[in-house]
N, C-alpha and C positions, 0 to 999 in steps of 0.2 A: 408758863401762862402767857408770856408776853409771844411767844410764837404761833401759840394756839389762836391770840388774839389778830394778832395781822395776817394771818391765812383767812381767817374770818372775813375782815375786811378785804382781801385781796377777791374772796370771791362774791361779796356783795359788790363791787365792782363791777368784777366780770357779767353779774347778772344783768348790771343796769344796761353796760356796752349793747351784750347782744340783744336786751326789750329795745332799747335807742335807737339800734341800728337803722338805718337806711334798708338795707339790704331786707330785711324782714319786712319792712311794711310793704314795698314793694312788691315782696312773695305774697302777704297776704292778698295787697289791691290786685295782683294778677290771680290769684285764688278767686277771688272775689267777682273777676270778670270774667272769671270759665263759669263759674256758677250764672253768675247773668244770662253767659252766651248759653247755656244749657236749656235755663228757661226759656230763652224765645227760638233756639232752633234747636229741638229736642230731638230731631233726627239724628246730630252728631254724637249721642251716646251708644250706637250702633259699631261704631268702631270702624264702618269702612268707608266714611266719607273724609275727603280731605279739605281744607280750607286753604285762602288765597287773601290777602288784604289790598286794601283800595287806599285811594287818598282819603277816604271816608272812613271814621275811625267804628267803621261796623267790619263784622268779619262777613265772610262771601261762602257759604259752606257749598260742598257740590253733591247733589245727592242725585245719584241716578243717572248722571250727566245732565242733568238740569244743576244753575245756581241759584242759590235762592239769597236775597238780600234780607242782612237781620235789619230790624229796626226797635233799638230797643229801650225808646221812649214808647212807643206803642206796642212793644211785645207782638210784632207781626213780621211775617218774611213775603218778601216779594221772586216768583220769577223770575228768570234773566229773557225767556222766550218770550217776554210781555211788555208790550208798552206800556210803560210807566208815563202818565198825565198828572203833576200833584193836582188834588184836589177834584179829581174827577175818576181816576181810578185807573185799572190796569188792565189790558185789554190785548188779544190775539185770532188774528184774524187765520182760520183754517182754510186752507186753497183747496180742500180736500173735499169735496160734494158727499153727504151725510143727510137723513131725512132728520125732520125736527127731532125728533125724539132719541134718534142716535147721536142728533147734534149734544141734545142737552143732558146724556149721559156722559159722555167725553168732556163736557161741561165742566161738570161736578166731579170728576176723576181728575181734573188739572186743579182740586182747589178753589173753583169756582162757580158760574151759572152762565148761561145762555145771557148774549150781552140785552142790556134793557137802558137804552137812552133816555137821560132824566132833563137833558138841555141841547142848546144849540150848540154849545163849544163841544160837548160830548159828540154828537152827532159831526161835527168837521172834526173829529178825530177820527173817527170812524171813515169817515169818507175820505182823510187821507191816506188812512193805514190802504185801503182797497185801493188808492189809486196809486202806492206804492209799490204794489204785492206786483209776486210773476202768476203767469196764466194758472185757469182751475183747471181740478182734474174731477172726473167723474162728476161734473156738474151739469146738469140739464140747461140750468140759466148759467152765462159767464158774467153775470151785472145782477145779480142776487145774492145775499148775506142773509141767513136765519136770525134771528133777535129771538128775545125771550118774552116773546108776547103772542096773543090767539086768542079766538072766539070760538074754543072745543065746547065748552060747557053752555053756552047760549050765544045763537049767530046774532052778530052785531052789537054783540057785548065784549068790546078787547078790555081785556085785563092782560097783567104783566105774571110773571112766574111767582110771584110773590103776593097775588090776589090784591091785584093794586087794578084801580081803574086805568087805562091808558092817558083818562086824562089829567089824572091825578098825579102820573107819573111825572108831569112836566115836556112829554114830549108827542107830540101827534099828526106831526106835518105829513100827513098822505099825498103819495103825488096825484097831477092829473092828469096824468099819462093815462092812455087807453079810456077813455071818456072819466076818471078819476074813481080815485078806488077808497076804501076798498069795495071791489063791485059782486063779491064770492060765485065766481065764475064756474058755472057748469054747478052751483052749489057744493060746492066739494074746498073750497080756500079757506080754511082756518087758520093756518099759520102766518107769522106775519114775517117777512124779509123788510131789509133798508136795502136801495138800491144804489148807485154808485156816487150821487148827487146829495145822497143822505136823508131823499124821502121815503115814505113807507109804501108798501106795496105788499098786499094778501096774495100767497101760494098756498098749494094742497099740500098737505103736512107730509105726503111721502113720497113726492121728488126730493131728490140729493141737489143739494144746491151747499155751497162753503154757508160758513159761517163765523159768528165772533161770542166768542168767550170774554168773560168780564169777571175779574176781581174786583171788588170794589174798597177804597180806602176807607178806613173806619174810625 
């Protein structure tokens, strides 16, 4: 009895050692943050993306050869091809001349929409990203950027992509360039471009002219 008794005890011991351990919670907490990391970049259950870490204690997944940034107080990933603005959102500018409507499909296949300037710090972002950039290609204008705004549905009514009045949007500094616009020249300008100053300016929706894509922070 008394052997049967201290085996006993020998392995309620053992039991307690390994729940205590260090080494187990740790498995779980890192369990615990694959799960996390699953939920906000669920691309990596795919099996053929790899990851990278930062001084930033989010993982960097790369999918497609794009990296996308977790963030995972807000459950959202970010681009690595996009400028990151906090607080105003994430944004890339195409050098690639595209009519509105091919712009704002390419748009929405990167994750995002046709950009739509809601302020003034927005709009000097924008007009820095372009005066950063190298030369366009296949663009009619070289000092024209597509936005996600137009007066297709009723002329001289801009709304934004998201059936927002332009001026509701927060933003509507028209240049005055060419006697001041928008002037819907030749009747045919419903699309609207920023120009490299970060005012607005109406073009006809099917020249190719670059453009800026917008994620926006949520």
């Amino acid at each position: 009895m008394s052997g049967l008794l201290l085996f006993t005890y020998i392995s309620f011991f053992i039991i307690f050692v390994v729940r205590s351990s260090p080494l187990k919670r740790n498995v779980s907490e890192s369990a615990a943050l694959s799960s996390l990391n699953e939920l906000c970049c669920p691309f990596l259950r795919n099996g053929t993306s790899s990851t990278e870490t930062n001084d930033n204690p989010m993982n960097f997944p790369i999918s497609h050869g794009t990296t996308w940034k977790c963030n995972f107080v807000g459950n959202k990933h970010r681009r690595d091809d996009y400028h990151h603005s906090p607080g105003i959102g994430s944004h890339k500018l195409h050098t690639r001349g595209k009519t509105w409507n091919e712009a704002r499909k390419i748009c929405i296949e990167e994750g995002g929409h046709l950009a739509v300037i809601n302020s003034i710090a927005e709009a000097n972002v924008l007009s820095d990203l372009f005066n950063r950039s190298s030369s366009f290609t296949d663009a009619t204008y070289s000092n024209q950027m597509y936005l996600g705004i137009h007066d297709i549905f009723v002329e001289g009514d801009w709304v934004t992509i998201h059936d927002e009045s332009l001026l509701k949007s927060g933003y509507s500094a028209w240049t005055d360039k060419w006697g001041g616009q928008p002037d819907n020249s030749g009747s045919i300008q419903n699309c609207g471009t920023m120009l490299e100053d970060g005012t607005l300016d109406d073009v006809a929706c099917d020249i190719p002219v670059a453009f800026f894509c917008e994620i926006p922070d949520v």
